[in-house]
SEKOL-681633 format. One line per 10 residues: number of its first residue (from 1); their letters; for each residue z, x, y of N, C-alpha, C. Coordinates in steps of 0.2 Angstrom, whole numbers, padded with zeros to 4 digits, always signed. Layout:
<nodes>
NUM = A = Z:X:Y:Z:X:Y:Z:X:Y; ... $
</nodes>
This chain:
<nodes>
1 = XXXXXXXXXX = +0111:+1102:+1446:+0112:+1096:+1441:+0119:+1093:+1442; +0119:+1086:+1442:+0127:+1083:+1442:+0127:+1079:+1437; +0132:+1076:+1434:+0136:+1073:+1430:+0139:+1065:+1432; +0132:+1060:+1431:+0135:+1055:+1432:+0135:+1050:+1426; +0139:+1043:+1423:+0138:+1043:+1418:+0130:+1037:+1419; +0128:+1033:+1414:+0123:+1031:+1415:+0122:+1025:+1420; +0126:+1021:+1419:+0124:+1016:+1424:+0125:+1015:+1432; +0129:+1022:+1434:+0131:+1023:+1440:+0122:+1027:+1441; +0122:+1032:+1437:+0116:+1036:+1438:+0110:+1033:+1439; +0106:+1028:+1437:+0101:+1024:+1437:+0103:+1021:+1445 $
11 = XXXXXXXXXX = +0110:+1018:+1447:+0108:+1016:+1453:+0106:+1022:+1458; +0109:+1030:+1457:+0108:+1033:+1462:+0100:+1034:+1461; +0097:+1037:+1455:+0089:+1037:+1455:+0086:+1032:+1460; +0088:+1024:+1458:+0082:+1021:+1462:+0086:+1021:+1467; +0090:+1024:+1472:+0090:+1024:+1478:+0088:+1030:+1481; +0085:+1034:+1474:+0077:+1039:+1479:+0083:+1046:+1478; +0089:+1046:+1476:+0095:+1050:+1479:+0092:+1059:+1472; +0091:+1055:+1467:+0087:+1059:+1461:+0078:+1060:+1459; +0079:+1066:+1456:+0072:+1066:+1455:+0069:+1063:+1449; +0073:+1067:+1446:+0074:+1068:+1435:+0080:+1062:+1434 $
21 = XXXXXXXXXX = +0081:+1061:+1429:+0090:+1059:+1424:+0088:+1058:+1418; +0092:+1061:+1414:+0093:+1060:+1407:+0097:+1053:+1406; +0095:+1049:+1405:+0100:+1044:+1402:+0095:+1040:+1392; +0101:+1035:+1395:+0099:+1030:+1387:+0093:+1027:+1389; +0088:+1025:+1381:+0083:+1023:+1386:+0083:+1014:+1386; +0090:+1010:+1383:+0092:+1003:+1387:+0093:+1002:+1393; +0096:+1007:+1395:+0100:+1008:+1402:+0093:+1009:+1407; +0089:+1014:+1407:+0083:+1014:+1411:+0080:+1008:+1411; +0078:+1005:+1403:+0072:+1000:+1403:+0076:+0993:+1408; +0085:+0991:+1407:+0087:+0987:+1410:+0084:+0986:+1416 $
31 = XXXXXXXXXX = +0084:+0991:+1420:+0083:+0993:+1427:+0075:+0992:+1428; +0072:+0996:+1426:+0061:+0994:+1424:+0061:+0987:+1424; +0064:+0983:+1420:+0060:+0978:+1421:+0064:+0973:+1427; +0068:+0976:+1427:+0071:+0971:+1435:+0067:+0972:+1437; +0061:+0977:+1440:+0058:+0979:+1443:+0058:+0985:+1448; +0062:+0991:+1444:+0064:+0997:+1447:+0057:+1001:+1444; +0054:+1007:+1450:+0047:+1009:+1448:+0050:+1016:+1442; +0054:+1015:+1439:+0054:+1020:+1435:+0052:+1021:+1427; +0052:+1028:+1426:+0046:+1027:+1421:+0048:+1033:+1415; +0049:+1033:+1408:+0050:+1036:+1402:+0045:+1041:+1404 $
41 = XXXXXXXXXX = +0047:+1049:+1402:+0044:+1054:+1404:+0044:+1058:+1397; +0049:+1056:+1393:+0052:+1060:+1386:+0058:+1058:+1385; +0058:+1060:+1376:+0063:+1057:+1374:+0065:+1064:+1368; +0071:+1064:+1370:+0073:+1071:+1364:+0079:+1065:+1359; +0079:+1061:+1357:+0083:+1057:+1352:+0082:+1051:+1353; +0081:+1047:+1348:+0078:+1041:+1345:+0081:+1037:+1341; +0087:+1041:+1339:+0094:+1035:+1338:+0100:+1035:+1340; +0105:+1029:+1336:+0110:+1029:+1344:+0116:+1030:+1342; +0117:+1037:+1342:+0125:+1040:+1338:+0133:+1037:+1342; +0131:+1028:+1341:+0134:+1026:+1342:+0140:+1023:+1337 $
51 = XXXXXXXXXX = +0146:+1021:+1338:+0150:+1016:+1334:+0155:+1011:+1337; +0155:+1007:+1333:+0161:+1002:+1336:+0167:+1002:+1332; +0169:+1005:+1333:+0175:+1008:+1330:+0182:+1003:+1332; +0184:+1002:+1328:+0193:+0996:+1328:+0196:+0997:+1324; +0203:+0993:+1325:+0210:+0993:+1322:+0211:+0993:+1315; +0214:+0998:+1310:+0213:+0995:+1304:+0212:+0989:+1300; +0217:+0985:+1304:+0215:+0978:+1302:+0210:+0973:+1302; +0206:+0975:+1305:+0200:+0971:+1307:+0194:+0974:+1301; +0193:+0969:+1295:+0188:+0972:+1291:+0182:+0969:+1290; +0180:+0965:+1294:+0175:+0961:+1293:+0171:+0958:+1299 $
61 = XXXXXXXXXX = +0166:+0960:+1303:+0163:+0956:+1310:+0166:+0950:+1311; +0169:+0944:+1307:+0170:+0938:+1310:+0178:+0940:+1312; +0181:+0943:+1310:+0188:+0947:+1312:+0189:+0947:+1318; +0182:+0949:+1322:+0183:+0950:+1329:+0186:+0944:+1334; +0183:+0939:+1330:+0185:+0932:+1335:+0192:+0932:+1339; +0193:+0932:+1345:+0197:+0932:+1350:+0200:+0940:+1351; +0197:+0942:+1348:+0199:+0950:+1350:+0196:+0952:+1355; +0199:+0959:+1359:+0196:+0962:+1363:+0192:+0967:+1363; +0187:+0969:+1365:+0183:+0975:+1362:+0181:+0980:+1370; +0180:+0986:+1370:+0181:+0989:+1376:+0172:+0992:+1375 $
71 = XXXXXXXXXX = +0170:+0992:+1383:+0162:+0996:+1383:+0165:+1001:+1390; +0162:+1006:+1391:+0163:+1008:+1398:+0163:+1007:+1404; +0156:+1002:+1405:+0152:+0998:+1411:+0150:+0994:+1407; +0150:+0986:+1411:+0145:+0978:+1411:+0138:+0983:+1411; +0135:+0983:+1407:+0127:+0985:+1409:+0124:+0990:+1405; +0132:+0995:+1404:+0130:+1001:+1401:+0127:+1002:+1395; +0126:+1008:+1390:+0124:+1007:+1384:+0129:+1003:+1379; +0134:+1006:+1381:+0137:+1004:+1378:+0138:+0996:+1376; +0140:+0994:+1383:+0140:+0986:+1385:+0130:+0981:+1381; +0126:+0987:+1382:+0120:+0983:+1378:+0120:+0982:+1371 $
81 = XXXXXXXXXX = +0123:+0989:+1369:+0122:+0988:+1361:+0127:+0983:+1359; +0130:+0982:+1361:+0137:+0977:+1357:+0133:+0969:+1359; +0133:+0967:+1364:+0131:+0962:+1366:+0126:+0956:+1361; +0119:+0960:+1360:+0116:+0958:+1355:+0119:+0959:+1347; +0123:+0961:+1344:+0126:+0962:+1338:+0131:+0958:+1337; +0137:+0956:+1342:+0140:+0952:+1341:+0137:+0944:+1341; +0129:+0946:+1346:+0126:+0937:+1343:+0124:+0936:+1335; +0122:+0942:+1334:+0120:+0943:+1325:+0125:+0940:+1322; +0129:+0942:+1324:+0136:+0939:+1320:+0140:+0934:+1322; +0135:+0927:+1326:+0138:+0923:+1329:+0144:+0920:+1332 $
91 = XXXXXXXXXX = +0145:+0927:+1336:+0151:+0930:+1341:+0147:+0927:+1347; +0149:+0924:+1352:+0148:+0922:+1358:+0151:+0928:+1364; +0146:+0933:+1366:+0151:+0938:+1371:+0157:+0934:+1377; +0162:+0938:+1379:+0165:+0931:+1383:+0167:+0927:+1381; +0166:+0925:+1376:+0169:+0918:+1374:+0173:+0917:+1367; +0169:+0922:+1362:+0172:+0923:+1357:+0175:+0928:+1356; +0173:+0933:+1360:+0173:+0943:+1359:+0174:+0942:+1366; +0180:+0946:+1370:+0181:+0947:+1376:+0179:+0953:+1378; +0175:+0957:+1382:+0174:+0964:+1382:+0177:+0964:+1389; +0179:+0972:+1388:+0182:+0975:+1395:+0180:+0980:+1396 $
101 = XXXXXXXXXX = +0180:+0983:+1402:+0178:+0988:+1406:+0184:+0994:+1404; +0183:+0998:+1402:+0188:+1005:+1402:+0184:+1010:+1407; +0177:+1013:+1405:+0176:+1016:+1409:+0176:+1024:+1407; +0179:+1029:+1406:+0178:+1036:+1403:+0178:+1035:+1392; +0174:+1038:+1390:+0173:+1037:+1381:+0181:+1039:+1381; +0184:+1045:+1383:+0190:+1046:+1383:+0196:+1042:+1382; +0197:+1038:+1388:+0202:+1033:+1390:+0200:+1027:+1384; +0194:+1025:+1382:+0192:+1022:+1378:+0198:+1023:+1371; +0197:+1028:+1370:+0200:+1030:+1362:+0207:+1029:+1364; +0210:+1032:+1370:+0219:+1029:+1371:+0219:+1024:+1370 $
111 = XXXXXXXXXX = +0214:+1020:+1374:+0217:+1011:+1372:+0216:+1009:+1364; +0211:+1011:+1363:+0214:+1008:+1354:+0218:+1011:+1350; +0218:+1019:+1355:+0225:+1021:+1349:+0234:+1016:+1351; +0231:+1014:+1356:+0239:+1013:+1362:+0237:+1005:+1360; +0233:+1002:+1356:+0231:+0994:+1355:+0232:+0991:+1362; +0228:+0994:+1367:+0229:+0990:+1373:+0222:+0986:+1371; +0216:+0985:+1367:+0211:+0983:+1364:+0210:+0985:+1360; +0208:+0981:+1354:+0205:+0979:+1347:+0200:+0985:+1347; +0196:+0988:+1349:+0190:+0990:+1347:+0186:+0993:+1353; +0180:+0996:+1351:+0176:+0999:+1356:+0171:+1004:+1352 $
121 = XXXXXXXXXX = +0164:+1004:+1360:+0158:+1007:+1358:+0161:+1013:+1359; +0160:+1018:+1353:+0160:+1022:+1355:+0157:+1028:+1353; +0155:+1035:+1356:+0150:+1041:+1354:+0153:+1048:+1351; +0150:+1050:+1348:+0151:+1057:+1349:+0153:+1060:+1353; +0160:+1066:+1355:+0164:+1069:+1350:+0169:+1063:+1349; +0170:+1058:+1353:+0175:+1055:+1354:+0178:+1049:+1349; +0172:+1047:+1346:+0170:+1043:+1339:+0176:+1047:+1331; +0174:+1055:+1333:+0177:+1060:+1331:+0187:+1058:+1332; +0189:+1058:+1337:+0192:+1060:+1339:+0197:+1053:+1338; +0194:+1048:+1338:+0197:+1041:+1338:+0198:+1041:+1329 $
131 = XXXXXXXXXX = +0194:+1043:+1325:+0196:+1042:+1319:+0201:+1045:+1315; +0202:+1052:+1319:+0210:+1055:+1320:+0217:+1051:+1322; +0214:+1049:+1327:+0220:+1041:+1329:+0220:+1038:+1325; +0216:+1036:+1320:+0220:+1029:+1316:+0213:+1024:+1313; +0207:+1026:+1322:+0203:+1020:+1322:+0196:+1020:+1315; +0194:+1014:+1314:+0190:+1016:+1308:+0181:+1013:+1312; +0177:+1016:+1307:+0170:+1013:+1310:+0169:+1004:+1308; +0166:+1001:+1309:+0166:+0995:+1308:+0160:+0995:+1308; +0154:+0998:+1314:+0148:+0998:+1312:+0145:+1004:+1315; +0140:+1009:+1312:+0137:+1013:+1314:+0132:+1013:+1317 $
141 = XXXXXXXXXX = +0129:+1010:+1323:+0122:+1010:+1326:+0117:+1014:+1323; +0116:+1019:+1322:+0114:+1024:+1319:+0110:+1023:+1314; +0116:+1019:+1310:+0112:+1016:+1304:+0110:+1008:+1304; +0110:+1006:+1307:+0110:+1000:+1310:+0101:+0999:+1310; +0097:+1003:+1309:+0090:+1002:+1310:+0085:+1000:+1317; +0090:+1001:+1319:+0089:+1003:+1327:+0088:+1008:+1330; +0081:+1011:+1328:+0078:+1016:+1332:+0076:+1013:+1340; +0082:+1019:+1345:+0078:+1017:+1350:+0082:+1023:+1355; +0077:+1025:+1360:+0076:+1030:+1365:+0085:+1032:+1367; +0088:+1036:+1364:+0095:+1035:+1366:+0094:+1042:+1372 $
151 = XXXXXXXXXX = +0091:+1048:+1373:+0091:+1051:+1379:+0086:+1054:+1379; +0083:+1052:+1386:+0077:+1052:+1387:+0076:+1055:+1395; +0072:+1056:+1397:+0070:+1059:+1405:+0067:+1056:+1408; +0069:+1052:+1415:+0067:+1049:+1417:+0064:+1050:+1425; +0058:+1047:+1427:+0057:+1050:+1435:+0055:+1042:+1437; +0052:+1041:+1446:+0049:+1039:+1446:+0043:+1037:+1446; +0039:+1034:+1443:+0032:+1033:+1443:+0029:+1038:+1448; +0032:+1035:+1456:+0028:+1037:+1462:+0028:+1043:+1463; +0036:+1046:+1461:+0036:+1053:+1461:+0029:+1057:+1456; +0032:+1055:+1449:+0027:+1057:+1444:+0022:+1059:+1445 $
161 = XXXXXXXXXX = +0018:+1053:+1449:+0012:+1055:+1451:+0009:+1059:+1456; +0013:+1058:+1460:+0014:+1065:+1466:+0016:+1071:+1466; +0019:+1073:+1460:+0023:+1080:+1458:+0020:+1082:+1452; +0014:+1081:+1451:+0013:+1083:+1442:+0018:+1088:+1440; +0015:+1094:+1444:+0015:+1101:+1443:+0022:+1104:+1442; +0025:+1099:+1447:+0034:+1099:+1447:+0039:+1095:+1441; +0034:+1090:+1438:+0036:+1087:+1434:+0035:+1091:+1427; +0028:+1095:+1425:+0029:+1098:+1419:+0032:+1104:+1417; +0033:+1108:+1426:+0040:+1115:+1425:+0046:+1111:+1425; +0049:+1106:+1426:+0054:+1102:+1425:+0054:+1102:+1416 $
171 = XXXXXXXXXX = +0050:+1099:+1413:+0049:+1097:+1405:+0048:+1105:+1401; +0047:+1109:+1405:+0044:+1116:+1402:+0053:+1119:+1399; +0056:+1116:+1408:+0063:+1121:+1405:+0067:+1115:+1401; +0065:+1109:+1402:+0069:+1104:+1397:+0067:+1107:+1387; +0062:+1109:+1386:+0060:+1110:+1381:+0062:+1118:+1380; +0063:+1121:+1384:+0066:+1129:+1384:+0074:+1128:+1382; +0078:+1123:+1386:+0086:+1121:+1384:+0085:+1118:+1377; +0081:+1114:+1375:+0082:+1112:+1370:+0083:+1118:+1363; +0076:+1122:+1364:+0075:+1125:+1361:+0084:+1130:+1359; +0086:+1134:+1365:+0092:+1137:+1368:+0097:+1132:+1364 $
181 = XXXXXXXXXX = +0099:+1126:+1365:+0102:+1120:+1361:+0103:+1120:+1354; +0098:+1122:+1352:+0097:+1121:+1346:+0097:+1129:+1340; +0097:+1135:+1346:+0098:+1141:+1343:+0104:+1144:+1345; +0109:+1140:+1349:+0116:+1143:+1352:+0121:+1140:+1351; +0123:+1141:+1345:+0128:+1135:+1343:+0135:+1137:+1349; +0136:+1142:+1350:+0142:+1143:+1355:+0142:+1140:+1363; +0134:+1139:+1365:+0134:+1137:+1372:+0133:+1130:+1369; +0131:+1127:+1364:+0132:+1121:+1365:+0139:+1118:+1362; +0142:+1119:+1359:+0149:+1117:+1361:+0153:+1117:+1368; +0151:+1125:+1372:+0153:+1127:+1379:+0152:+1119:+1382 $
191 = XXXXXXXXXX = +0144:+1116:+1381:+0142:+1110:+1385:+0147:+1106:+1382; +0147:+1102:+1377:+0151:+1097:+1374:+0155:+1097:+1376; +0161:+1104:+1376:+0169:+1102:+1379:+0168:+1101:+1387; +0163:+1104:+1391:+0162:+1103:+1396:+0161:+1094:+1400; +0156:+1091:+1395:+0155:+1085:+1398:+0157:+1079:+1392; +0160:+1083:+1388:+0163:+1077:+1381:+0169:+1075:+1382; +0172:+1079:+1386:+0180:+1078:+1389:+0183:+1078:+1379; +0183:+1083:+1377:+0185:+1084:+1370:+0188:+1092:+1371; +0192:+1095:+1369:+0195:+1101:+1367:+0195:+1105:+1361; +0195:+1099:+1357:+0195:+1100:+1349:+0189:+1103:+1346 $
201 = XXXXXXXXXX = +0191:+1110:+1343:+0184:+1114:+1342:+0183:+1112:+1335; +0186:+1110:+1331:+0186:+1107:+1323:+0181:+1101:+1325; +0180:+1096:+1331:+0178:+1089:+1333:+0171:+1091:+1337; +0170:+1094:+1340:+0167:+1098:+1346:+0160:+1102:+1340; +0161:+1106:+1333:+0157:+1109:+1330:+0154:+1104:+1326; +0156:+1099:+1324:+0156:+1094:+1320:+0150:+1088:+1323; +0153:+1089:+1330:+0147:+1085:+1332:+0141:+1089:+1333; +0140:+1094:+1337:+0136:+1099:+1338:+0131:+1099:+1330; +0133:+1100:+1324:+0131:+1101:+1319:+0128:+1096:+1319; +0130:+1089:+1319:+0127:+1081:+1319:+0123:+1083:+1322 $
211 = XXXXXXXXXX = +0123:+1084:+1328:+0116:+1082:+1333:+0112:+1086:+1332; +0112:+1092:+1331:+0104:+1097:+1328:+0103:+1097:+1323; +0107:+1096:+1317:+0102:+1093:+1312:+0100:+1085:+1309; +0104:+1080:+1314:+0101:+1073:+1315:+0098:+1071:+1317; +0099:+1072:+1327:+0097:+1066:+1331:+0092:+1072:+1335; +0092:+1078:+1337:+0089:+1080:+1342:+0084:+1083:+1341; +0078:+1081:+1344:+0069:+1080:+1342:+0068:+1088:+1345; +0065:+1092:+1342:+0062:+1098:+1346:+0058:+1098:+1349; +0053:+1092:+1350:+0047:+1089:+1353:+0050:+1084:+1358; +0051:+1082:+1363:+0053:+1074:+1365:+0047:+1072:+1365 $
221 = XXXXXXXXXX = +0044:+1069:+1360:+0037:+1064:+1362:+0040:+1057:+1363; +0039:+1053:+1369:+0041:+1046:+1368:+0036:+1043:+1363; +0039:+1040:+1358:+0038:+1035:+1352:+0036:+1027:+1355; +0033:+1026:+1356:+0032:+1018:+1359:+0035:+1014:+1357; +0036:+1013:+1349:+0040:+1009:+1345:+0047:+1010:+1347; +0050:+1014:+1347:+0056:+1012:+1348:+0056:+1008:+1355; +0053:+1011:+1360:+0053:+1009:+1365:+0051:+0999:+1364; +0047:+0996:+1360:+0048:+0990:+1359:+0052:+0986:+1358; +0057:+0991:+1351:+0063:+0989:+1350:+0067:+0990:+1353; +0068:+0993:+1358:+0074:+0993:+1365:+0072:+0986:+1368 $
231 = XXXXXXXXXX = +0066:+0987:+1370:+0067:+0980:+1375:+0066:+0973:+1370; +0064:+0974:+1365:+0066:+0969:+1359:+0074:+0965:+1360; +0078:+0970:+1361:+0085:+0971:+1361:+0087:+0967:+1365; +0084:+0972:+1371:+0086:+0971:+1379:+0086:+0963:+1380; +0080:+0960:+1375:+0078:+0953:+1379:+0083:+0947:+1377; +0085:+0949:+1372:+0093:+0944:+1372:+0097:+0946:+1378; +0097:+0949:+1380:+0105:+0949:+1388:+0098:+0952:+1393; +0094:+0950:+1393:+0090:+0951:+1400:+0083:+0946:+1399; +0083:+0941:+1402:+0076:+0937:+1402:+0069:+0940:+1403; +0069:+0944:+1406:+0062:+0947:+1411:+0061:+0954:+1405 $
241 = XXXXXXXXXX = +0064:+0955:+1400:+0062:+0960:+1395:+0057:+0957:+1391; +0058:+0949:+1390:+0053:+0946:+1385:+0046:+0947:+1387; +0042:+0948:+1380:+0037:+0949:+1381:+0031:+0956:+1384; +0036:+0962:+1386:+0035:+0966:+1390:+0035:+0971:+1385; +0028:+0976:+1386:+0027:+0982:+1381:+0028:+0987:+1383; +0029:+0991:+1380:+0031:+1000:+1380:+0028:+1002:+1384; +0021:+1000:+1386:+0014:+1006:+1388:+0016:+1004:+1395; +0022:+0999:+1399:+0021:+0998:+1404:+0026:+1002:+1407; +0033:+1007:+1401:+0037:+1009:+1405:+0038:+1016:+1405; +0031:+1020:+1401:+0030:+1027:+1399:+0024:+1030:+1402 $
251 = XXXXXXXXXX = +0026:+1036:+1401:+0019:+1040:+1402:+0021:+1045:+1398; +0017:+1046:+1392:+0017:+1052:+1389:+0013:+1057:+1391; +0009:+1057:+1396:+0003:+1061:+1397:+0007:+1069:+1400; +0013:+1070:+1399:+0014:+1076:+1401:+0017:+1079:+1396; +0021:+1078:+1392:+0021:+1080:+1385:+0015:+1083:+1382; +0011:+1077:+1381:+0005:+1077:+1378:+0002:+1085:+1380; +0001:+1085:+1389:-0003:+1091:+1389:+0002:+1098:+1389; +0006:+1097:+1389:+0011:+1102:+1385:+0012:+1106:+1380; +0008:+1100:+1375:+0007:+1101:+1367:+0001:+1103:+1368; -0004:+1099:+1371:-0011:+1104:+1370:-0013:+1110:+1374 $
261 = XXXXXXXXX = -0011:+1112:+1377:-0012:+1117:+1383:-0008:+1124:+1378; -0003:+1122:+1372:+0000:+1127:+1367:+0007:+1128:+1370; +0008:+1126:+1375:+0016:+1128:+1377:+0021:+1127:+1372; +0021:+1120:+1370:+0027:+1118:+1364:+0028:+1124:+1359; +0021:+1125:+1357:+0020:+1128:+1350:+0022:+1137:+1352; +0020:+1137:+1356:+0023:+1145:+1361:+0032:+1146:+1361; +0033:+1142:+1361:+0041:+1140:+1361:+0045:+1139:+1353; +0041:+1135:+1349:+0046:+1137:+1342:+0039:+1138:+1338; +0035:+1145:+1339:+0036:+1145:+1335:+0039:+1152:+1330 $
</nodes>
């Protein structure tokens, strides 16, 4: 297993380099409809334990005008979800609302702590960690009404099809870790400080708690729906989303015989 963040990740997948990736499911669908052959295999969270977190002084969406707002990567999830929300709020990305690349969630939080920018998408623990600093929520994604595939496992079609057998012991152990996730509160912090670049065990249990009794599905059944409303989403900052439906970028069919063949139910119950 390696650790890359999403947008870098999707380029390694389609260069054939990966088998699996967990990522957002904006960031995959972006890349699908360019016309990369990758395809939604499962999704363990379905909303986006996201925020845009800013300066105290900034109270109001039209406050942002000529401010700077920081996403990780042009492309990223981060970089999607803001983009369509600040047209919501007739903010012109670029023009009205500046966005910059930072790059690690971490670095992200200095610079608004350090006011090198106004604001930023930011995630769990580090959302945590920034409102320690000083920073406030502006908007929670989360609640936002924005159901949509935020970590999801993804292959490609070609592989999929030619590795059944290798792709359902792949989702066997992905629904065994979850399982393991969801009854180990000490090894899932272990993970969190690991890849959250967080220290803080007061920050680190807090999100842990958020995600198992919020966001984290026991089941990862891809939902179709959210998936419409991702590329719903996507088709403001991407032309080639419009029109394009869910059934084109999923296959539940291993899930599915997972749940019927009793495996799921053998695991919790």
């Amino acid at each position: 297993m390696i650790y890359v963040q999403g947008v870098q990740l999707i380029a390694v997948q389609v260069a054939g380099q990966l088998d699996f990736s967990s990522v957002s499911g904006l960031v995959f669908l972006q890349a699908s409809v360019e016309g990369s052959d990758l395809i939604m295999l499962a999704s363990s969270n379905d909303s986006q334990p996201m925020k845009l977190m800013v300066h105290s002084g900034i109270a109001d969406p039209k406050d942002l005008k000529g401010k700077t707002i920081a996403v990780t990567r042009f492309g990223s999830l981060t970089d999607l979800l803001l983009r369509p929300m600040l047209k919501t709020w007739g903010l012109e990305p670029q023009k009205d609302v500046k966005l910059l690349q930072i790059g690690r969630l971490p670095d992200m939080v200095l610079a608004i702590a350090q006011k090198k920018v106004d604001g930023g998408v930011i995630s769990f623990p580090n959302s945590l960690q920034a409102e320690k600093m000083g920073a406030k929520t502006l908007l929670d994604f989360a609640d936002s009404g924005l159901d949509i595939p935020s970590t999801t496992i993804v292959a490609s079609r070609k592989y999929a099809n030619a590795h059944r057998d290798t792709v359902l012991r792949f989702l066997k152990a992905y629904i065994e870790g979850t399982r393991r996730l969801l009854t180990d509160k000490e090894l899932g912090i272990r993970a969190l400080r690991k890849y959250g670049g967080v220290n803080d065990r007061e920050l680190l249990t807090t999100t842990y708690d958020l995600f198992t009794s919020r966001y984290t599905k026991k089941v990862p059944k891809v939902n179709p729906k959210t998936v419409e409303t991702a590329l719903s989403l996507l088709a403001d900052v991407t032309p080639k989303a419009k029109g394009r439906k869910a059934e084109e970028f999923i296959d539940t069919s291993f899930v599915d015989e997972l749940e019927t063949t009793g495996f799921i139910n053998s695991i919790w119950k």
